[in-house]
C-alpha positions as CSV (number, residue, x, y, z in Angstrom):
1,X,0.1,12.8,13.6
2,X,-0.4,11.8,17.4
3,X,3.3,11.9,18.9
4,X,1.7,9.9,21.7
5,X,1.7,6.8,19.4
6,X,5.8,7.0,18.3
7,X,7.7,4.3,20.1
8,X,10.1,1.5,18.8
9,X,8.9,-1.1,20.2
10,X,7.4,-5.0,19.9
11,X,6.0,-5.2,23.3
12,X,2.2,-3.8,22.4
13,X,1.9,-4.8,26.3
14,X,3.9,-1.8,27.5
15,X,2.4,0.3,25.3
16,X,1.0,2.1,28.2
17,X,4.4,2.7,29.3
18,X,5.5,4.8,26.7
19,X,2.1,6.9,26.2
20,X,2.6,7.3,29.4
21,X,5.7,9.1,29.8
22,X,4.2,11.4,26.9
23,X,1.0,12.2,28.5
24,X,3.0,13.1,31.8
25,X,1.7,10.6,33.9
26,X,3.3,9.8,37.3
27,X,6.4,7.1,37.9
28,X,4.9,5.5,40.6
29,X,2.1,4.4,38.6
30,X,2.3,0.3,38.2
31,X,3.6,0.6,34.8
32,X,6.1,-1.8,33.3
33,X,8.4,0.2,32.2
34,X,10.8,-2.7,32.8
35,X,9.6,-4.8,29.6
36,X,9.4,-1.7,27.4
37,X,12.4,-2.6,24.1
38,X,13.3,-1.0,22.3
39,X,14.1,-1.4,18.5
40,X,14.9,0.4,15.2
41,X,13.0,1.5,12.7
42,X,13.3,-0.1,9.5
43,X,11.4,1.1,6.2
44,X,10.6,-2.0,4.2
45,X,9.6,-0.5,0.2
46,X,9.3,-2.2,-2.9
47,X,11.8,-1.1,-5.8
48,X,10.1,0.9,-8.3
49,X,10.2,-0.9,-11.3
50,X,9.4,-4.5,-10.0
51,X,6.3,-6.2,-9.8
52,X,3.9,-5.7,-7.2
53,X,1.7,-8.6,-7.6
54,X,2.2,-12.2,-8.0
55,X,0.6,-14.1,-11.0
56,X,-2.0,-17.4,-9.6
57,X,0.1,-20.4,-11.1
58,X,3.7,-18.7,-11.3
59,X,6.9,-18.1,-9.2
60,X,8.7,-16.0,-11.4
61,X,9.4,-12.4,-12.1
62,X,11.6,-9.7,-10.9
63,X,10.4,-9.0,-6.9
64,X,12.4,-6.8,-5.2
65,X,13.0,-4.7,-1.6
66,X,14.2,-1.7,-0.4
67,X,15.3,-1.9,3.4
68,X,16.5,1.8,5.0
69,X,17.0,2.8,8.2
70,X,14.8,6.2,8.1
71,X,17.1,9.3,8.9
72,X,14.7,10.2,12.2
73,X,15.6,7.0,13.5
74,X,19.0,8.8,14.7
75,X,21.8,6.4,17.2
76,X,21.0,2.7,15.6
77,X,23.8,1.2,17.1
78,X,22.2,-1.5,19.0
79,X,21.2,-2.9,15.7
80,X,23.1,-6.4,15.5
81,X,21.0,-7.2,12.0
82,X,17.8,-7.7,9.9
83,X,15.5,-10.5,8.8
84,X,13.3,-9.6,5.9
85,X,10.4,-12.0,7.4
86,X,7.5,-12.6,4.6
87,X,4.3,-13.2,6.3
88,X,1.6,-15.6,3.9
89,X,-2.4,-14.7,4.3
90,X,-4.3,-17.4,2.9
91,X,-7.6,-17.6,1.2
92,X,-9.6,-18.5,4.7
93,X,-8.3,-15.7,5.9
94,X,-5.2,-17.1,8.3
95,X,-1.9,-16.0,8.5
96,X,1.7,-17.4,9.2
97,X,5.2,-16.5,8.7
98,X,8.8,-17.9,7.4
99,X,12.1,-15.9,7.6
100,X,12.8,-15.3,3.6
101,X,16.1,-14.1,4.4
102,X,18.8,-13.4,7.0
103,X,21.7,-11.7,8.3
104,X,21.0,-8.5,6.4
105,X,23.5,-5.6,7.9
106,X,24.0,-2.6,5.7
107,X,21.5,-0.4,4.5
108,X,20.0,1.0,2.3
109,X,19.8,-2.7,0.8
110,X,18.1,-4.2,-2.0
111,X,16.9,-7.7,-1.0
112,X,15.8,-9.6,-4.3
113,X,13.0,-12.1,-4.0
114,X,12.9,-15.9,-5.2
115,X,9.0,-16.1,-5.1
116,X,9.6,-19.9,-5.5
117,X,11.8,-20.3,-2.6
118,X,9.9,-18.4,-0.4
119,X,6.8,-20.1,-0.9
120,X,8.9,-23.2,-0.4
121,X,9.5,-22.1,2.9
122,X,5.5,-22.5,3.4
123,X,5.5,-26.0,2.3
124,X,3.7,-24.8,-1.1
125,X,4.7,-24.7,-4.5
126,X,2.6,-22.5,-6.4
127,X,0.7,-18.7,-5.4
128,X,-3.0,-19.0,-5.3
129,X,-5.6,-16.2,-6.3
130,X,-6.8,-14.5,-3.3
131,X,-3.6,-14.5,-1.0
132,X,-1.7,-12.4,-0.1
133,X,2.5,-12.5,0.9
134,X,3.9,-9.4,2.7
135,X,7.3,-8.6,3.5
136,X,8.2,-6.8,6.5
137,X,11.4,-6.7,8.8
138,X,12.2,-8.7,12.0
139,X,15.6,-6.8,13.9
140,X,17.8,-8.7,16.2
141,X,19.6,-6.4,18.3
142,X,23.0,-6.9,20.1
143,X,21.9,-7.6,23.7
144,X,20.0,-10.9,21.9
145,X,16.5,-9.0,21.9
146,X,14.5,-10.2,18.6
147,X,11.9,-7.8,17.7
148,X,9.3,-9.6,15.5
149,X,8.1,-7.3,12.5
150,X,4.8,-9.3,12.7
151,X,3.4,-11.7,15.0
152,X,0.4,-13.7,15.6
153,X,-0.7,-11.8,18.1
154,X,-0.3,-8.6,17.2
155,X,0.1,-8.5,13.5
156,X,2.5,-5.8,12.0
157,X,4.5,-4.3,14.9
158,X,5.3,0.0,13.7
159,X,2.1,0.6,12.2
160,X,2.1,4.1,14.4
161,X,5.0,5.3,12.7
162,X,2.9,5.3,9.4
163,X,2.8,9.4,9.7
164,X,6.9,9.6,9.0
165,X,8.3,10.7,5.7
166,X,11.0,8.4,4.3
167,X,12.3,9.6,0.6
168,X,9.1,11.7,0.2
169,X,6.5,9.2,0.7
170,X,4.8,7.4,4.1
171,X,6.9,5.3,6.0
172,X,6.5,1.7,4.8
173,X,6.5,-1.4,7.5
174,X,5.3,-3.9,5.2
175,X,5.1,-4.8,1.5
176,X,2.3,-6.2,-0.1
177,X,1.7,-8.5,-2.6
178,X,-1.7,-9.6,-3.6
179,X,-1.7,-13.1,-5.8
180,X,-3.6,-12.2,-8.5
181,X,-4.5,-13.5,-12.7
182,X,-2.9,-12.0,-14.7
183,X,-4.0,-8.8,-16.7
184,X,-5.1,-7.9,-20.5
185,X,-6.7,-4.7,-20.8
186,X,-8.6,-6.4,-23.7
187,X,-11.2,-7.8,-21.8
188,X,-11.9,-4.4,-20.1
189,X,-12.4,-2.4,-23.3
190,X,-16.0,-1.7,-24.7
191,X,-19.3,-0.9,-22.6
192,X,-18.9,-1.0,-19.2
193,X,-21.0,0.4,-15.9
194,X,-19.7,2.7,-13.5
195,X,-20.9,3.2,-9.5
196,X,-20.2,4.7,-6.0
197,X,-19.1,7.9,-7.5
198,X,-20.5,11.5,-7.3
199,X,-23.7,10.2,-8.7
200,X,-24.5,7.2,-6.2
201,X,-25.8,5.3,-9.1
202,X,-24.6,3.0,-11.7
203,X,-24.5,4.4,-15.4
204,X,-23.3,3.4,-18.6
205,X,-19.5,4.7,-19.6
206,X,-17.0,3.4,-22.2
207,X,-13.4,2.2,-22.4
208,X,-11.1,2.2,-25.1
209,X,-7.8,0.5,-24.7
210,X,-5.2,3.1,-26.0
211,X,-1.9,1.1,-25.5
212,X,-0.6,-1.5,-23.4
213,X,-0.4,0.8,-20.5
214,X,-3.6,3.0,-20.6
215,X,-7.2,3.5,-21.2
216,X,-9.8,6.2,-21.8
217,X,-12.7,6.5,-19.8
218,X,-16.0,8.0,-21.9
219,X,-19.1,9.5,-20.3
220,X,-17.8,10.4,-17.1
221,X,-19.8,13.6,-16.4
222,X,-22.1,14.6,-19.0
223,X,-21.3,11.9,-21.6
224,X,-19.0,14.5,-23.9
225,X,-16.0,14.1,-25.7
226,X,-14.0,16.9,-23.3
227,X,-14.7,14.7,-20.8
228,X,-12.9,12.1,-21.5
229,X,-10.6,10.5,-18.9
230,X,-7.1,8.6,-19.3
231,X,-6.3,6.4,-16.9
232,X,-3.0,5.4,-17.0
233,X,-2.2,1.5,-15.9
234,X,0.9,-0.1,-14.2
235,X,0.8,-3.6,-15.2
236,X,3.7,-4.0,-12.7
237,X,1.5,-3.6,-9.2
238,X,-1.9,-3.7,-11.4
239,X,-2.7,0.0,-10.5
240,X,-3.6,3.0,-11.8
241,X,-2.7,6.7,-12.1
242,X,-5.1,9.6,-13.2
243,X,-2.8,12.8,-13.7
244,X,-4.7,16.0,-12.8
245,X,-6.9,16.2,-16.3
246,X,-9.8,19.2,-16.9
247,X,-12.7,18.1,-18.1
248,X,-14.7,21.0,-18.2
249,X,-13.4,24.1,-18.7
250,X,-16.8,26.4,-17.5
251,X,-19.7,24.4,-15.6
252,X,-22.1,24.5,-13.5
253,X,-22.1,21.6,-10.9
254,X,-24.8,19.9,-9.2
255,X,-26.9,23.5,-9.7
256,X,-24.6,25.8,-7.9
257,X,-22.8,29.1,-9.3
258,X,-20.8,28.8,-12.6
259,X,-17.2,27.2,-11.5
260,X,-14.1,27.2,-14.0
261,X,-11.7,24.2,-14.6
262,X,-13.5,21.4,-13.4
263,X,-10.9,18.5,-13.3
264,X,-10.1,15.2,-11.6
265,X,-7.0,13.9,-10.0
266,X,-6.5,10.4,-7.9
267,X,-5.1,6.4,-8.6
268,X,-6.5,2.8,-7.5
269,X,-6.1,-0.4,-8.7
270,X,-7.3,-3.1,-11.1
271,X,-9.0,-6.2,-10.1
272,X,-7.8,-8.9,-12.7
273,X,-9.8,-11.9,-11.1
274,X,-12.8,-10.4,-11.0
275,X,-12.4,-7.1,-13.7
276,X,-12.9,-4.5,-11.6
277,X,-10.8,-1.1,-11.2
278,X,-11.6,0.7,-8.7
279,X,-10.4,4.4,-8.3
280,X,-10.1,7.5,-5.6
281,X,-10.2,10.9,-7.2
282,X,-10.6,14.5,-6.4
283,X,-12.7,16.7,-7.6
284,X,-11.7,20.4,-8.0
285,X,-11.7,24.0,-9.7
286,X,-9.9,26.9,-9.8
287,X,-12.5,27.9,-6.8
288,X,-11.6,25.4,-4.6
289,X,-12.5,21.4,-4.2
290,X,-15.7,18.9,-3.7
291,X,-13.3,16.2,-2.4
292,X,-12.7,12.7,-2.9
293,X,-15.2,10.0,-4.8
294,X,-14.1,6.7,-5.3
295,X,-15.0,4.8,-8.8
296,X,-16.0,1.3,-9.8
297,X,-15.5,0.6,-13.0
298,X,-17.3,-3.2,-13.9
């Protein structure tokens, strides 16, 4: 991570400023140091366990975030409160943003979301397929400062501080959630083609719908039965998780010496509009790894 990027911070302006005073430049350089504010950090996370997409047509559902102060953020005493702001990106591609709720003041806190109400807020009644609605977190100070968590300008302010660890994962400044139809792994059983992997081709493979939650992905590499891939689905956030899996146990790939263990491990997401999943995956064996390829499946 670049330490010359951590500052908390709206003011992209003065950015200069603070990379500054890392890099060891000199004071009487016209900076502003002046206009530099500074904020705290907030982590904005959805709750594990609520949905992560919104259906075209529908408002309900359980949506929920998690706001935390992250424990690097130390002295957060000039922290007055938090306004989770949600921030609406349309089909065309514009953006604006309605404060969803206010006057939040202890943390952790578990903000629920009326989808309904908060898309009331943007003059609309109903999601859409194709937008998008974030959450992330404006923070009013006590000296009257407001420090927008997005803005027109800018966009999403804390982006650098994407490199921090909060609860064992990235440091979240936003929360996403794609408006989407909804999804019956039905229609994505039987032949299907597969491209942009290893092979840099399109080819045939097969899916079998094993349960609500997961499919099995044949012809994969070599178009045998131990190669068979399950692909587990979260019909919550429309994603997908492939647990390490070996899928040949002696090979030789792509001509090279005889490797043992050949397996894949990665996750993506499904596409319910348009019946697509698209997955990241790395390859590896018990020598060492070939890296990431990243699936289509359509």
């Amino acid at each position: 991570m670049n330490m010359k990027k951590i500052y908390l911070l709206l003011a992209p302006a003065a950015a200069a400023a603070i990379l500054c005073g890392w890099a060891g430049c000199r004071k009487e350089l016209p900076y502003p140091i002046d206009r530099v504010k500074r904020g705290v950090l907030i982590d904005v996370a959805r709750v594990p366990g609520t949905r992560g997409v919104i259906l075209s047509g529908q408002t309900t559902g359980d949506y929920k975030v998690r706001l935390t102060v992250p424990e690097h953020q130390g002295d957060y005493s000039s922290l007055r409160h938090v306004q989770l702001l949600a921030v609406l990106g349309d089909t065309l591609g514009a953006f604006a943003s309605r404060v969803a709720v206010d006057s939040i003041a202890d943390f952790p806190a578990e903000v629920p979301i009326a989808i309904a109400d908060v898309y009331g807020k943007f003059g609309r009644t109903t999601p859409a397929k194709g937008e998008a609605l974030y959450f992330t977190a404006n923070v009013l100070l006590k000296n009257g400062d407001l420090i927008p968590g997005w803005s027109e300008h800018f966009g999403f302010n804390n982006q650098a501080f994407a490199g921090w660890q909060t609860d064992g994962r990235a440091y979240a400044y936003s929360v996403k959630y794609p408006v989407t139809c909804p999804l019956d792994l039905d229609v994505f059983a039987g032949a299907k083609s597969m491209g942009d992997g290893w092979m840099g081709d399109s080819y045939p493979i097969t899916l079998t719908k094993n349960s609500a939650t997961a499919l099995t992905l044949s012809g994969l590499f070599a178009n045998s039965a131990d190669c068979d891939l399950l692909i587990a689905v979260d019909t919550f956030s429309h994603t997908v998780d492939i647990a390490k899996q070996v899928l040949v146990y002696n090979t030789s790939v792509w001509g090279m010496a005889p490797y043992t263990n050949f397996a894949l491990e990665g996750a993506g997401s499904i596409d319910a509009c348009g019946r697509k999943i698209t997955f990241t995956a790395t390859a590896t064996v018990d020598q060492g790894d070939f890296g990431s390829f990243t699936f289509t499946i359509y």
